[in-house]
Steps between C-alpha positions, in 0.01 A plus 500: 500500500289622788281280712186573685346394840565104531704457210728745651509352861570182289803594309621719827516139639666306223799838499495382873554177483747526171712721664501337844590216397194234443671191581567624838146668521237287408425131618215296495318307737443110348369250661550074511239306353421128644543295184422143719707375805838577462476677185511917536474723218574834469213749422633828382131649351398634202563868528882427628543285198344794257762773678824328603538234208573490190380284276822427251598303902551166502590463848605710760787496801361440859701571821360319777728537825837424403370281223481644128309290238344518161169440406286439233225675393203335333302664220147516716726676718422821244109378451313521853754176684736762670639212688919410539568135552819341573603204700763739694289789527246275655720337807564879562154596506400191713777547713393889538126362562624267769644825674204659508147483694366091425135613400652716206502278181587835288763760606584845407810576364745809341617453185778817429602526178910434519608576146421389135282194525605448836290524855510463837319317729439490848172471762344831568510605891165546711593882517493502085196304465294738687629836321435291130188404566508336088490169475740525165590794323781775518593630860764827528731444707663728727 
């Protein structure tokens, strides 16, 4: 099959990223959402939800740190609610907000994809935040 002009720079990319490797090349930047005091979701975004998940997934694997956990993932998740809650998840993300600048009530962060159904997580760095420039969506790395 031969491919013209954008669909061609399109699956140029996707041979890319197959044979590099995609979980090591692609992450996206998420951010926390303020679900009340004390209560932090985590807002992955619509697009990152149509590319990176499938839908047969009930829950996915989070690293966080040293920690590993499971979480669930709701059915709105799939229909415009793009959100992650878990208790566990959400003393991370608090704990990772308390780190950070006190006026921020949402922070960026990386999501790399770490295997099947499995991420990880971790705040994104001043330097990376000013060469992504996306609020959410897929970043290359490297």
């Amino acid at each position: 099959m031969k491919f013209t002009g954008l669909r061609a720079a399109s699956a140029a990319c996707l041979l890319r990223l197959a044979s590099a490797g995609f979980e090591q090349k692609v992450r996206m930047v998420v951010k926390t959402q303020n679900k009340g005091p004390g209560v932090t979701a985590l807002h992955v975004g619509v697009n990152n939800v149509r590319r990176y998940f499938p839908k047969h997934i009930a829950e996915i694997e989070l690293q966080l740190d040293h920690l590993q956990i499971q979480c669930g993932l709701e059915p709105g998740f799939w229909q415009g609610e793009p959100e992650i809650n878990d208790p566990r998840l959400c003393a991370w993300l608090e704990s990772k907000r308390k780190q950070g600048p006190a006026s921020r009530s949402s922070i960026p962060l990386v999501m790399v994809p770490a295997g099947k159904d499995s991420f990880r997580l971790q705040p994104v760095r001043v330097n990376e935040l000013s060469r992504a420039k996306l609020p959410t969506g897929p970043v290359p790395i490297g």
